[in-house]
N, C-alpha and C positions, 0 to 999 in steps of 0.2 A: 311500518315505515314511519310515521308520525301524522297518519292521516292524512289529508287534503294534501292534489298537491296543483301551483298554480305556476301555469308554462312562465319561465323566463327567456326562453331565447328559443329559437324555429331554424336552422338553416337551412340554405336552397336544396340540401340532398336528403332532407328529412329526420335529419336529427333532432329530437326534443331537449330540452334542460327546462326541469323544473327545481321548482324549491320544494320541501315537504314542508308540514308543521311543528314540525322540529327545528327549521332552520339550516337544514342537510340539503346536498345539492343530488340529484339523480340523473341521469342520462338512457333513452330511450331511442332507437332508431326507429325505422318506419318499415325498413328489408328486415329485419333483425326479429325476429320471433324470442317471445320470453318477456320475464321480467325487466323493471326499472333497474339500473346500474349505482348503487350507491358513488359517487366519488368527495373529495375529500373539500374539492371550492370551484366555484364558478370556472378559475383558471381549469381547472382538470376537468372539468365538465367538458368544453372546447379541444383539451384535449383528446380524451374520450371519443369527441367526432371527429377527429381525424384520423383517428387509429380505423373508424368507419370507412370513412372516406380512402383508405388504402389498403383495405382487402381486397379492392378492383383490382389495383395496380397490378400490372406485371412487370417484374424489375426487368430491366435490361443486363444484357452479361457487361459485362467489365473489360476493358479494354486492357491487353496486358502490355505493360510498360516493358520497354525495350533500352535497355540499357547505354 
């Protein structure tokens, strides 16, 4: 990975974002077993934990529109 890596951001459901020494960004949850998640910048790091943050979810059905 690029060696060392040092937390940038924590949020309240346990998602990590660090930087490596490389200057790469990585994504890590806390439920999530496995490796660091390479992603592409900070922005997608963030995003990366909300894709976390919605494997909770249960979608609702859809209301069907009525003509």
């Amino acid at each position: 990975m690029g060696g060392q890596l040092h937390l940038v951001g924590l949020t309240g459901d346990g998602c990590r974002i660090a930087r490596d020494g490389a200057g790469g960004y990585v994504v890590n949850h806390a439920e999530v077993d496995g490796a660091w998640q390479r992603v592409a910048n900070l922005p997608a790091a963030y995003a990366v934990c909300e894709r976390f943050n919605q494997r909770d979810v249960v979608p609702l059905p859809r209301r069907r529109e009525q003509a």
